[in-house]
TIKOL-200494 format. One record per residue: y, z, x of N, C-alpha, C, O, CB in turn. Coordinates in pm, whole numbers, padded with zeros to 5 digits, always signed. Glycine has a CB too. Layout:
TIKOL-200494
YZXYZXYZXYZXYZX;...
//
This chain:
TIKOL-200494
+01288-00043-02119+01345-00177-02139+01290-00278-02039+01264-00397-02060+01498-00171-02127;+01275-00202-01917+01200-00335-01801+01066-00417-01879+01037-00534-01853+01114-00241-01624;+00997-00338-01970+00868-00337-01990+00867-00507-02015+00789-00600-01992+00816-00225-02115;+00977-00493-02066+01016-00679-02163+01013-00767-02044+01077-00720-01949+01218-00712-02260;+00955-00887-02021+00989-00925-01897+01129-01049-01957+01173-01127-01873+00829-00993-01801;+01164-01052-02049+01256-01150-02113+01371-01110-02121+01454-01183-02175+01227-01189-02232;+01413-00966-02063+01474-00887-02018+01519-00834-01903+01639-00808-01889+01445-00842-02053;+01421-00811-01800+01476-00809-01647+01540-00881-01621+01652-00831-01614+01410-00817-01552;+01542-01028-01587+01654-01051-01533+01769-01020-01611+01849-01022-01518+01655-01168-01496;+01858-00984-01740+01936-00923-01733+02010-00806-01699+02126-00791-01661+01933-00939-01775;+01901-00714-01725+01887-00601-01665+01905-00550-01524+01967-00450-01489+01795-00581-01691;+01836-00641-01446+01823-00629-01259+01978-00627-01283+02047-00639-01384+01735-00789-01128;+02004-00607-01144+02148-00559-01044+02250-00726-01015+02276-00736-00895+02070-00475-00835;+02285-00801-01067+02324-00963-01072+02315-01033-00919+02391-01012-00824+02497-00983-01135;+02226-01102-00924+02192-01192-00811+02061-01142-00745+02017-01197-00644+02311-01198-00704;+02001-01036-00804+01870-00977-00797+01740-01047-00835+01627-01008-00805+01876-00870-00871;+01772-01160-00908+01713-01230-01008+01658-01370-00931+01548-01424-00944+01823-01253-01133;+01773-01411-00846+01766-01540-00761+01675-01539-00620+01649-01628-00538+01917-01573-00720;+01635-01384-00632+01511-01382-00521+01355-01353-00636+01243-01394-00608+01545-01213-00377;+01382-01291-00733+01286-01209-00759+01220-01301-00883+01116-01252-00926+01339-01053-00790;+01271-01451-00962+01203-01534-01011+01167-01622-00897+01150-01740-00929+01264-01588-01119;+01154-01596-00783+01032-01640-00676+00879-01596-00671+00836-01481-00682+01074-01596-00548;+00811-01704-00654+00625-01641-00717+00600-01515-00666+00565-01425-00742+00468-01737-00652;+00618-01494-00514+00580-01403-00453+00624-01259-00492+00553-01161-00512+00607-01437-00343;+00778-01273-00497+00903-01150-00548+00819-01125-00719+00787-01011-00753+01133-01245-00563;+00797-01236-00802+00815-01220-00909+00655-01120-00951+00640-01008-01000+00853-01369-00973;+00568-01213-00910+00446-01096-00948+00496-00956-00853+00464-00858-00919+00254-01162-00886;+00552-00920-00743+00560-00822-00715+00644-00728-00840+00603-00637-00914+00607-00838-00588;+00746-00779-00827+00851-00683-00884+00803-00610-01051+00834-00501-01099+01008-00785-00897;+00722-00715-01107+00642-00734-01233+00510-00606-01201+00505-00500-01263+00576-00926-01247;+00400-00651-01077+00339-00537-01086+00384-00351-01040+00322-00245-01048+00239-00586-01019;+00533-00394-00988+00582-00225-00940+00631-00164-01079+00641-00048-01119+00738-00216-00806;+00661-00293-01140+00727-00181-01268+00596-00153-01389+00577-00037-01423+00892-00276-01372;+00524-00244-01439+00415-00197-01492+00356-00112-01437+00361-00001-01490+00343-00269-01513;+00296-00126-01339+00210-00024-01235+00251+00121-01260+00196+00209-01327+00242-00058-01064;+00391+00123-01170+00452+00226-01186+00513+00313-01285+00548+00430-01268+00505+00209-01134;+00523+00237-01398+00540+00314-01541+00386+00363-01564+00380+00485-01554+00602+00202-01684;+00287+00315-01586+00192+00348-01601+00157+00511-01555+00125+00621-01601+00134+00250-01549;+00188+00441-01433+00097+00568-01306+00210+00679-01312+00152+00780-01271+00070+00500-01088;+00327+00709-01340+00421+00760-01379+00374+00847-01487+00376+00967-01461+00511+00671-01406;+00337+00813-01593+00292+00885-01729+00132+00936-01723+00090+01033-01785+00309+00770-01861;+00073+00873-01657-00052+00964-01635-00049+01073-01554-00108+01177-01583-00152+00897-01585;+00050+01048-01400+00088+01120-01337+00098+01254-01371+00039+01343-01309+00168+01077-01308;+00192+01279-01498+00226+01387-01568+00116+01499-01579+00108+01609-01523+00266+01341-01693;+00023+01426-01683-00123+01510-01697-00194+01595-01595-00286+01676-01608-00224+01420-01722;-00109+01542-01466-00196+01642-01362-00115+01723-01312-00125+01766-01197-00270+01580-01242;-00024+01753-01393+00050+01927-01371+00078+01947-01477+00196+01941-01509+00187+01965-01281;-00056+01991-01607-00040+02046-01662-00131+02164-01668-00249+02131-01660-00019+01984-01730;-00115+02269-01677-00218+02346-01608-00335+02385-01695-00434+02438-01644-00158+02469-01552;-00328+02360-01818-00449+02343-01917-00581+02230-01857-00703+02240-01845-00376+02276-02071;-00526+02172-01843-00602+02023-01781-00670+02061-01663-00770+01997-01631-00491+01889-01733;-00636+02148-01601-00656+02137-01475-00707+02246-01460-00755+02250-01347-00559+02108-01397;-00729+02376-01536-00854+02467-01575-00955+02463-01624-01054+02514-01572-00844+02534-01627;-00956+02403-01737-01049+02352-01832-01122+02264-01816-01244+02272-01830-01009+02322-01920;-01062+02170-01786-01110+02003-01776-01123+01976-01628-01109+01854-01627-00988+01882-01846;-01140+02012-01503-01174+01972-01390-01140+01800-01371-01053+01731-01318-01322+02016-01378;-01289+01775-01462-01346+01630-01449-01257+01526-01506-01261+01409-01467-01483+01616-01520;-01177+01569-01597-01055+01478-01632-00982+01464-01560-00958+01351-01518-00984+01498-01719;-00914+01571-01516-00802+01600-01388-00859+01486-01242-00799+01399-01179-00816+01816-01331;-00976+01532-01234-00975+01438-01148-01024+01287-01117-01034+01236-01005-01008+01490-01088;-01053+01221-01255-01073+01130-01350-00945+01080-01304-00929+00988-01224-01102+01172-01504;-00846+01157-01368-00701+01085-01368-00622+01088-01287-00515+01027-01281-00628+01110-01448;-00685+01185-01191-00652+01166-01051-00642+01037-00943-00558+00982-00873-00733+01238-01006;-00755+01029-00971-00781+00850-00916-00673+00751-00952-00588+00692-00884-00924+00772-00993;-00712+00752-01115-00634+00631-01201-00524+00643-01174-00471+00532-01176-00636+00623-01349;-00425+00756-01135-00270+00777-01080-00300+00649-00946-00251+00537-00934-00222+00988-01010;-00391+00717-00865-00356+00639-00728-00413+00521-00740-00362+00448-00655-00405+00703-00593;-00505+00455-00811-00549+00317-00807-00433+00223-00879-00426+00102-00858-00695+00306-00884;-00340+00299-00968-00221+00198-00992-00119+00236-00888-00067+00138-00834-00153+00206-01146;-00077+00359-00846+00042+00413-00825+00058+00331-00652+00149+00255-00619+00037+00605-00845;-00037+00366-00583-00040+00256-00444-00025+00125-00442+00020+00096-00331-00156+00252-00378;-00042+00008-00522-00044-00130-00534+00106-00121-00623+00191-00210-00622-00198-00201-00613;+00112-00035-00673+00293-00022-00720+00397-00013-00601+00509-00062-00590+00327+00135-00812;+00316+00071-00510+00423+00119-00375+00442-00003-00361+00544-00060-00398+00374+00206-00225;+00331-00066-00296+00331-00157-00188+00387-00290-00222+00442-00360-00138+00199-00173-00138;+00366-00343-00415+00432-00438-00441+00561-00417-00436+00623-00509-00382+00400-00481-00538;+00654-00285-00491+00786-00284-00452+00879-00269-00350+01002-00273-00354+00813-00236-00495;+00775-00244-00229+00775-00275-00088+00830-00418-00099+00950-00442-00090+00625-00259-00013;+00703-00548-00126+00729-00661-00055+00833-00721-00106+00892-00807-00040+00630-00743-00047;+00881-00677-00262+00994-00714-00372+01128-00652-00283+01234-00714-00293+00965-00624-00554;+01124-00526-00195+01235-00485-00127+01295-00553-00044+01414-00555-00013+01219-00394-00075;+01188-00622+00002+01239-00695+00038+01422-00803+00090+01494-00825+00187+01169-00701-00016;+01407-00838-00078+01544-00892-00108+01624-00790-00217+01729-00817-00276+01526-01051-00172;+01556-00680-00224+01630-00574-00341+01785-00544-00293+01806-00472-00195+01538-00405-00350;+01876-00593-00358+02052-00523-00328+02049-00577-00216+02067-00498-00123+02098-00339-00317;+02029-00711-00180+02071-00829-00138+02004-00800+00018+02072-00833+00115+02245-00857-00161;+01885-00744+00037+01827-00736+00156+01859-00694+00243+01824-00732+00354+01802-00807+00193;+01951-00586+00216+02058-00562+00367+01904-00470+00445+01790-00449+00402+02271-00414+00333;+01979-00435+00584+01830-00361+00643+01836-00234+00650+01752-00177+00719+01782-00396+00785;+01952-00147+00569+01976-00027+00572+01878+00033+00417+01813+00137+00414+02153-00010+00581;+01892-00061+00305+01769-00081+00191+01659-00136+00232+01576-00123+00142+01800-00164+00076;+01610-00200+00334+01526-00211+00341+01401-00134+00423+01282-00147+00397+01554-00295+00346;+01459-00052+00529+01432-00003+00594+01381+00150+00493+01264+00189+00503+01532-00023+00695;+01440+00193+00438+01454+00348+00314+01355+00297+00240+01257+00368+00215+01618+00387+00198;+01366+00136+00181+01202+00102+00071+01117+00145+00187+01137+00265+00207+01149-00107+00004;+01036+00097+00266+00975+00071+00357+00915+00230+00395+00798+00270+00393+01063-00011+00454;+01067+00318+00438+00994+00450+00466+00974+00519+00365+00953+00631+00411+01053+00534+00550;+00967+00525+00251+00954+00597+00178+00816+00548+00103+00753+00637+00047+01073+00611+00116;+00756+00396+00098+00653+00366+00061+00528+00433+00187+00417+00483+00165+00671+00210+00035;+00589+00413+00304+00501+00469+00414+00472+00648+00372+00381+00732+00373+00595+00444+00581;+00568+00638+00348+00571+00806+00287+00463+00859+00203+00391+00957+00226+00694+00834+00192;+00464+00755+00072+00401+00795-00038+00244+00768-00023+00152+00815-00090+00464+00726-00154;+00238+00669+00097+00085+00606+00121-00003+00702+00232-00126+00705+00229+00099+00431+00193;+00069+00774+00322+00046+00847+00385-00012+00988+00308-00127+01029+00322+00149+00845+00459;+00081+01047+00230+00064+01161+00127-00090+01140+00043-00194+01205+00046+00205+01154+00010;-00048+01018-00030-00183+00980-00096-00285+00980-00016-00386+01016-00076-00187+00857-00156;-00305+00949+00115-00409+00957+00178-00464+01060+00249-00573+01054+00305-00403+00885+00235;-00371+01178+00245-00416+01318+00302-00455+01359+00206-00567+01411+00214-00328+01414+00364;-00377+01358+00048-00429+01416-00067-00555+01350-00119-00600+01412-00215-00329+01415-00166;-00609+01270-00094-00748+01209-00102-00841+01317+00008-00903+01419-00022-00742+01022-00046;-00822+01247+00151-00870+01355+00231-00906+01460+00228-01008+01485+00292-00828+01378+00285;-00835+01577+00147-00805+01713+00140-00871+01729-00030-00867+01830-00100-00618+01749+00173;-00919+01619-00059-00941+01671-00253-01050+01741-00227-01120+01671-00300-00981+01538-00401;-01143+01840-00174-01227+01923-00166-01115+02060-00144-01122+02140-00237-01339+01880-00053;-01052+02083-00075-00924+02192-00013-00838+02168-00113-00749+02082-00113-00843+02162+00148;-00863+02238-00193-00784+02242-00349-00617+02276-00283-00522+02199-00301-00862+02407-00486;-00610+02386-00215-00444+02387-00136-00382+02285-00115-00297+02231-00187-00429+02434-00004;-00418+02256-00021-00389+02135+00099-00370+01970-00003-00285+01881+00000-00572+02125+00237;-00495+01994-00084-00464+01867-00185-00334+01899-00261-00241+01819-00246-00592+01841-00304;-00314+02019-00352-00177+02019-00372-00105+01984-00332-00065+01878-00382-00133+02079-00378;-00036+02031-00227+00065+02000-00143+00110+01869-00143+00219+01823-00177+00035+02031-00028;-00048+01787-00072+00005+01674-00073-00050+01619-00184-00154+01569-00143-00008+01605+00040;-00041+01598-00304-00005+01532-00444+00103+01606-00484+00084+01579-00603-00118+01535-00558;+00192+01670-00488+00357+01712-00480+00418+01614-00377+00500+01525-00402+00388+01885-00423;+00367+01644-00267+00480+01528-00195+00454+01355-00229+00520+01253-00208+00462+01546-00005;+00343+01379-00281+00328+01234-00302+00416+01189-00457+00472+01080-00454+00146+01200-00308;+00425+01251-00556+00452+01246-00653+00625+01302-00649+00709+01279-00736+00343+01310-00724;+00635+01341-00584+00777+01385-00601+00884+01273-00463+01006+01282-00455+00776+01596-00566;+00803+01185-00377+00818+01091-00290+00841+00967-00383+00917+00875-00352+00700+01086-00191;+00741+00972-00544+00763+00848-00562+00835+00894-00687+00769+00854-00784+00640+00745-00563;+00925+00951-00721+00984+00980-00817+01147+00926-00737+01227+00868-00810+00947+01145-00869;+01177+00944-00612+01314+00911-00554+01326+00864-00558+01418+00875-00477+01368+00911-00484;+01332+00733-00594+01416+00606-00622+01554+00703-00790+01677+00702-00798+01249+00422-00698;+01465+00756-00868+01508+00779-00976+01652+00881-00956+01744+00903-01035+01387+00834-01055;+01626+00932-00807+01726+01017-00782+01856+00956-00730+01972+00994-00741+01678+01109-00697;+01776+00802-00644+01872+00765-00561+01962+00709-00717+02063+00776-00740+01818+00644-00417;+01939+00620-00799+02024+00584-00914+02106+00658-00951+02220+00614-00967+01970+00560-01014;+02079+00798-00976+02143+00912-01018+02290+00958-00911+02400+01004-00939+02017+01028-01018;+02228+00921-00789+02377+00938-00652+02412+00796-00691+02510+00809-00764+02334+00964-00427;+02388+00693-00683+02448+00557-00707+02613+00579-00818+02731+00557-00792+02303+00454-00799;+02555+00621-00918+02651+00642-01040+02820+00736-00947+02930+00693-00984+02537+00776-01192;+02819+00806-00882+02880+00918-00822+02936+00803-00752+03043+00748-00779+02798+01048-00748;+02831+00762-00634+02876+00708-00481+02996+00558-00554+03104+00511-00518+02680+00632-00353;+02910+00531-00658+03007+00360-00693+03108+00407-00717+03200+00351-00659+02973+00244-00827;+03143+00505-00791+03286+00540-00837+03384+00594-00693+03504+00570-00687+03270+00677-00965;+03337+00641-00627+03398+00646-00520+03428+00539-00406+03524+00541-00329+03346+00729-00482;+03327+00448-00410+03354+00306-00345+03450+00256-00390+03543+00223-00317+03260+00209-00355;+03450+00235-00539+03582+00180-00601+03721+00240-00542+03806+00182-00475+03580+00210-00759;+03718+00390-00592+03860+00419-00558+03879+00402-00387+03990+00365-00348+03899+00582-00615;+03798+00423-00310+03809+00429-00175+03886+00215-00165+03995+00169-00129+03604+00487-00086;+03800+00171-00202+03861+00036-00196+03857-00062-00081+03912-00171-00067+03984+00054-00217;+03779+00004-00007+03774-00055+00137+03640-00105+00214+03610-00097+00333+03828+00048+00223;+03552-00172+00072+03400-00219+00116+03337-00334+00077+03349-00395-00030+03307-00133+00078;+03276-00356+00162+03219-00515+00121+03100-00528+00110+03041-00421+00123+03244-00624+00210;+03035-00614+00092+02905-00679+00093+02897-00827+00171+02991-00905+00184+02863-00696-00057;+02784-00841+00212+02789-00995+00226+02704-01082+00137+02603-01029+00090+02752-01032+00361;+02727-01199+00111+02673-01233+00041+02632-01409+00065+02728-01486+00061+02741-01182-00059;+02506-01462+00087+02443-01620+00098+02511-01671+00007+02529-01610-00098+02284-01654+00071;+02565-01798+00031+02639-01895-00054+02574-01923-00182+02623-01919-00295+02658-02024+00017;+02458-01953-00147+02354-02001-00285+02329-01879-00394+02309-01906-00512+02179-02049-00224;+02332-01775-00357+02287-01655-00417+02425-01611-00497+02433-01565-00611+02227-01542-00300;+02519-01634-00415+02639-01624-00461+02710-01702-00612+02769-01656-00709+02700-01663-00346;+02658-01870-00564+02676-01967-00672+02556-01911-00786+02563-01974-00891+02652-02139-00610;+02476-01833-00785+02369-01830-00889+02446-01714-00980+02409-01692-01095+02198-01787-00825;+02545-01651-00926+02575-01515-00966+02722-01595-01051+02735-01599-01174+02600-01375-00812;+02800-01641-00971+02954-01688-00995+02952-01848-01049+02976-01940-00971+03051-01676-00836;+02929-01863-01150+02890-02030-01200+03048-02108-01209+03043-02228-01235+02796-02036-01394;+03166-02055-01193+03221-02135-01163+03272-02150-01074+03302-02054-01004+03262-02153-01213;+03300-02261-01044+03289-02323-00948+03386-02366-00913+03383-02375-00790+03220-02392-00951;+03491-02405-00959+03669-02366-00983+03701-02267-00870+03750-02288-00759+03714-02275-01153;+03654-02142-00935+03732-02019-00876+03604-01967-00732+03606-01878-00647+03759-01868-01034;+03515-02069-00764+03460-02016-00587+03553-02111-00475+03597-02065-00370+03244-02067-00549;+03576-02264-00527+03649-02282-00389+03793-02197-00386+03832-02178-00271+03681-02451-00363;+03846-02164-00453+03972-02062-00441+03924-01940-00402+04018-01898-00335+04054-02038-00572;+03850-01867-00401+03792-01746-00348+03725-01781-00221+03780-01734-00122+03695-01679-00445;+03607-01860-00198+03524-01855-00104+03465-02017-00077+03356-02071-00097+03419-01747-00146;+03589-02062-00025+03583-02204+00044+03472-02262+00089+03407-02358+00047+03654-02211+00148;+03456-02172+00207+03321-02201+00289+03238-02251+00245+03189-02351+00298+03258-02115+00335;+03164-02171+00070+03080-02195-00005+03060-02390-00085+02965-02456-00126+03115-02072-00097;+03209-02414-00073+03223-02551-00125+03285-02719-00077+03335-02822-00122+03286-02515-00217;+03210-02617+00107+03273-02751+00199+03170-02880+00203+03059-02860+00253+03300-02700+00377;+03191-02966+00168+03112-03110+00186+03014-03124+00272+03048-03130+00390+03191-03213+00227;+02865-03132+00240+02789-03112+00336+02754-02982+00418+02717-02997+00534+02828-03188+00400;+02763-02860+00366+02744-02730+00385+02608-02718+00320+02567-02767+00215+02857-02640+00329;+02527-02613+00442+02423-02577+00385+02412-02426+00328+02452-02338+00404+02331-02608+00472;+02368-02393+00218+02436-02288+00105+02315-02173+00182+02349-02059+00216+02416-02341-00122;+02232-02204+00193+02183-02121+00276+02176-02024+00391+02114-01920+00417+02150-02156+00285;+02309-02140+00477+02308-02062+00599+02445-02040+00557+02464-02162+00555+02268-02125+00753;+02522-02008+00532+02662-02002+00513+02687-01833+00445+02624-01793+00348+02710-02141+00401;+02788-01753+00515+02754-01602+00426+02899-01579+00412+02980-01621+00495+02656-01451+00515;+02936-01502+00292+03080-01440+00299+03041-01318+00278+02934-01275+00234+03194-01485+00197;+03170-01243+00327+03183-01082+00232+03279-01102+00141+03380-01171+00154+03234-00933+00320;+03230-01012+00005+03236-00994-00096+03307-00856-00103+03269-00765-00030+03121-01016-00148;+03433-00834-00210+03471-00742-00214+03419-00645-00308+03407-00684-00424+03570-00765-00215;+03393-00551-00286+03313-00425-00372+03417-00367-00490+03439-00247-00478+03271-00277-00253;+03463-00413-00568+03529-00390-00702+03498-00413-00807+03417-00495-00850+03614-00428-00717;+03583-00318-00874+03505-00316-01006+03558-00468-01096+03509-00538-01185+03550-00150-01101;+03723-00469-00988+03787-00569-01086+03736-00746-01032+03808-00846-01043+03984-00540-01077;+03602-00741-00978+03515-00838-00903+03425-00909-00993+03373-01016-00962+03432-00770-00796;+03403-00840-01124+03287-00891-01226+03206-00879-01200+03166-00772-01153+03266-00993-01267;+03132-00986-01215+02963-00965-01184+02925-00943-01019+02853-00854-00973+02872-01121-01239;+02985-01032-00955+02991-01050-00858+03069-00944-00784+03050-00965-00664+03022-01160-00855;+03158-00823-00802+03221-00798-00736+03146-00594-00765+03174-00490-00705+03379-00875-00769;+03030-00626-00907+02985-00500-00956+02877-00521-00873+02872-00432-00787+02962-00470-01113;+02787-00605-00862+02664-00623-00769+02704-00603-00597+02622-00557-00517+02602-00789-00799;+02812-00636-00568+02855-00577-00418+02868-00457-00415+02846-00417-00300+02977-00618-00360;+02903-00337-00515+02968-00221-00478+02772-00177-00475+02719-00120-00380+03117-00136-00606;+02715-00213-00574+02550-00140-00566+02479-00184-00376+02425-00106-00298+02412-00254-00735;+02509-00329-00358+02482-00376-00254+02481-00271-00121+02391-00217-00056+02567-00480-00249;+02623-00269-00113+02673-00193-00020+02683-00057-00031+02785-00024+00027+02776-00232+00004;+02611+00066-00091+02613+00142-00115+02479+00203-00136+02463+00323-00113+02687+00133-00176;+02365+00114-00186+02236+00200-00214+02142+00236-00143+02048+00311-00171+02173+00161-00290;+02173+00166-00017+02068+00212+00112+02118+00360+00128+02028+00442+00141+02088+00110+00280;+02242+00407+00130+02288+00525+00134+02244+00626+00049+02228+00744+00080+02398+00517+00125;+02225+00576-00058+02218+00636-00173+02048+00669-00171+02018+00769-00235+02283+00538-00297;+01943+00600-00108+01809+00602-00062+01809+00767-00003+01788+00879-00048+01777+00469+00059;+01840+00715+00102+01820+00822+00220+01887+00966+00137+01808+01056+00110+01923+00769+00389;+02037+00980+00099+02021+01092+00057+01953+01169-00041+01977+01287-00066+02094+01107+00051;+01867+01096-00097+01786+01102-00185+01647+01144-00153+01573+01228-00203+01793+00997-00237;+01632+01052-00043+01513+01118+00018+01521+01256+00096+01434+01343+00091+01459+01023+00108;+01633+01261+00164+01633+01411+00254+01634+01498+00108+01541+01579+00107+01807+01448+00385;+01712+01502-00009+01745+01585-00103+01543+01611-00133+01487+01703-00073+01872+01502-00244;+01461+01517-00229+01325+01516-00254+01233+01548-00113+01115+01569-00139+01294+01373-00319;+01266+01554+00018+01234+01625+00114+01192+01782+00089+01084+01842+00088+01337+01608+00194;+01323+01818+00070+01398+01958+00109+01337+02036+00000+01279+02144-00005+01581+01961+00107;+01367+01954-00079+01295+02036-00242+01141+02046-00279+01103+02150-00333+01345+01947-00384;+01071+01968-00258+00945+01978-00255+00882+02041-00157+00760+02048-00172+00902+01879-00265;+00934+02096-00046+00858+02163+00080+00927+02302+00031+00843+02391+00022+00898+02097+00268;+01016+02330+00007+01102+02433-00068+01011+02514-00201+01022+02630-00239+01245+02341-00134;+00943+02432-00239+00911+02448-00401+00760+02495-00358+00707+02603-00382+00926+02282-00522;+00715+02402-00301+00571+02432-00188+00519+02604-00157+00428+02676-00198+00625+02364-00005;+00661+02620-00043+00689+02750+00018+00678+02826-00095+00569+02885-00094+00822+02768+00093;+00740+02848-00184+00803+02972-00291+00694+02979-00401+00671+03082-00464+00973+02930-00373;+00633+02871-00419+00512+02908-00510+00400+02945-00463+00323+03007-00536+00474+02817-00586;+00355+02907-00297+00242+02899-00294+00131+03055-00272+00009+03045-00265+00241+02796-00196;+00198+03177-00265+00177+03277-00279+00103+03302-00400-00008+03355-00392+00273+03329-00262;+00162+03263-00536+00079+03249-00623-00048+03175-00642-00129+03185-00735+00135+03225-00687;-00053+03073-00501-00222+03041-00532-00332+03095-00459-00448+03056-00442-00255+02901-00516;-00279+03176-00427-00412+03288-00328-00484+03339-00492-00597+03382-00472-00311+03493-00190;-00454+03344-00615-00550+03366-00709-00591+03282-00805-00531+03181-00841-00524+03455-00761;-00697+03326-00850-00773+03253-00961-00741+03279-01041-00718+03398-01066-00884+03254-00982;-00707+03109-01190-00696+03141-01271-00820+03049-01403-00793+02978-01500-00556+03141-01262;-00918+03084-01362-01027+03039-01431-01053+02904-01384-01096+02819-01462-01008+03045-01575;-01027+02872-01236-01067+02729-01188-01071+02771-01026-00991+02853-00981-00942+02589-01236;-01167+02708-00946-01167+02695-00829-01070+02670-00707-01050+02554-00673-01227+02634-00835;-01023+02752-00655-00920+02797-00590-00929+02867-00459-00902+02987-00456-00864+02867-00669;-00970+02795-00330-00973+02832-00178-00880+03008-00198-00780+03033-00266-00864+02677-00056;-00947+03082-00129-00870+03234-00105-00785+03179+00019-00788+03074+00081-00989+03394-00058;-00693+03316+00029-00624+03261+00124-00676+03254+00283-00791+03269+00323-00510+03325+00112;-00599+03238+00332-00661+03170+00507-00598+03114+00615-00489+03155+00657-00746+03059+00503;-00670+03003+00674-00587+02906+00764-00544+02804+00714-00485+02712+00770-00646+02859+00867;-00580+02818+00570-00515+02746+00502-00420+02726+00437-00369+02619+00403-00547+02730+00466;-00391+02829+00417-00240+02918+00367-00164+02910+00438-00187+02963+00547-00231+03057+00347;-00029+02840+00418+00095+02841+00503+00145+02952+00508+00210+02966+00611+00194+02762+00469;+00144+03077+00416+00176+03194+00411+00161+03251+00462+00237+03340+00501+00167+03239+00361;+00012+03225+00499-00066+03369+00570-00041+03365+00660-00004+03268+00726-00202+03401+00581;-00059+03505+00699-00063+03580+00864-00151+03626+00928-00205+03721+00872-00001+03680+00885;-00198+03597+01043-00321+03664+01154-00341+03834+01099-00265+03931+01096-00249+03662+01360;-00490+03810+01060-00527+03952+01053-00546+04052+01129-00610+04009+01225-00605+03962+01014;-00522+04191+01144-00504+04296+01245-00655+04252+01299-00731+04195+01220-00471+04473+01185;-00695+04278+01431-00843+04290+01501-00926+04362+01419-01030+04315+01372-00846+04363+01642;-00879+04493+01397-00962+04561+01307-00983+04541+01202-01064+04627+01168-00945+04651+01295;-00952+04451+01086-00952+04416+00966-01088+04373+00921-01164+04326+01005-00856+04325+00951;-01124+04382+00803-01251+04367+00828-01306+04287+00690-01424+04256+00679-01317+04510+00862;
//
């Protein structure tokens, strides 16, 4: 559905919109989601293991084409994180490490594309680094419902960003005065916002606000744990060949163990 751009802004998280139809935000946020759908679905093709016996030269054909979109995806939804779920620095900080994450990975797994191992590894962590956002949504759904009943969280929220979200204007000076004092600048002026469901637009976009930097991080330790996990437990099986070029095992092998002196 993002694909539509006549559509995102309904779609985005409400008041997501009032940073991100900005030139800078807007080509970003535009090239992370093209980009990244893209590089997402090609992605696929390179764990399939037909492809990657047979076809070498495709595999690593499409190897590239993953990372020549999938990096300018990081990095635009980096600068779009910017103001993502209202800029707090607990989301911004989780975009940030986790793009460092994925750019780092990509660049050992470049490094290492001769060390068929070692390149694994890191194209798993790279690919399973940029798949977490998808996880953090998945804790979001859980964590909001519990914000609600807990009942005791806020957001803050810029006056102007606020009026873009809450159009009337009635019930902002009865709610949030500040926002509608004579000669106030909407800019510098901030309230907190109560995180409820019974908040509307405004009160559904606080509970995501205040909640998804959290929802980052456990997401990332979870796609951590599991991919170094998954790493470990398979990689025994690549000490052999299966009709494609494949390092024996070694010092390269996390598995392996120092051979007796006498071994020969």
């Amino acid at each position: 559905m993002m694909l539509d751009p006549a559509k995102v802004p309904t779609l985005l998280v409400p008041g997501e919109w009032f940073w991100l139809r900005r030139r800078l935000y807007n080509i970003c946020i535009f090239m992370h989601i093209y980009l990244g759908i893209i590089s997402g679905i090609f992605a696929v093709f390179q764990f399939i293991p037909a492809i990657r016996r047979r076809s070498v030269i495709l595999h690593r054909i499409n190897g590239y084409l993953v990372l020549v979109l999938l990096i300018p995806s990081t990095i635009s939804g980096a600068i779009a994180g910017r103001r993502a779920f209202g800029g707090d620095l607990n989301v911004q900080t989780s975009i940030y490490v986790v793009t460092l994450l994925i750019i780092f990975c990509a660049g050992m797994g470049i490094f290492n594309v001769r060390r068929t191992r070692k390149h694994r590894r890191w194209m798993l962590r790279m690919v399973v680094l940029d798949a977490m956002p998808i996880t953090a949504h998945l804790i979001a759904l859980a964590v909001r419902k519990i914000a609600i009943d807990l009942g005791n969280y806020y957001a803050v929220w810029r006056c102007d960003q606020l009026l873009f979200v809450m159009t009337n204007v009635t019930a902002v000076e009865q709610l949030y005065p500040q926002c509608t004092q004579a000669g106030v600048d909407l800019a510098e002026v901030f309230v907190a916002v109560h995180a409820t469901a019974k908040g509307g637009r405004l009160g559904s976009a606080s509970i995501t606000r205040a909640t998804f930097g959290m929802c980052m991080w456990l997401a990332l330790v979870i796609h951590i744990i599991g991919v170094e996990t998954y790493i470990r437990k398979t990689e025994s099986s690549n000490r052999h060949r299966h009709e494609f070029a494949l390092e024996r095992g070694g010092d390269d092998d996390i598995t392996s163990k120092p051979k007796p002196a006498n071994d020969r």
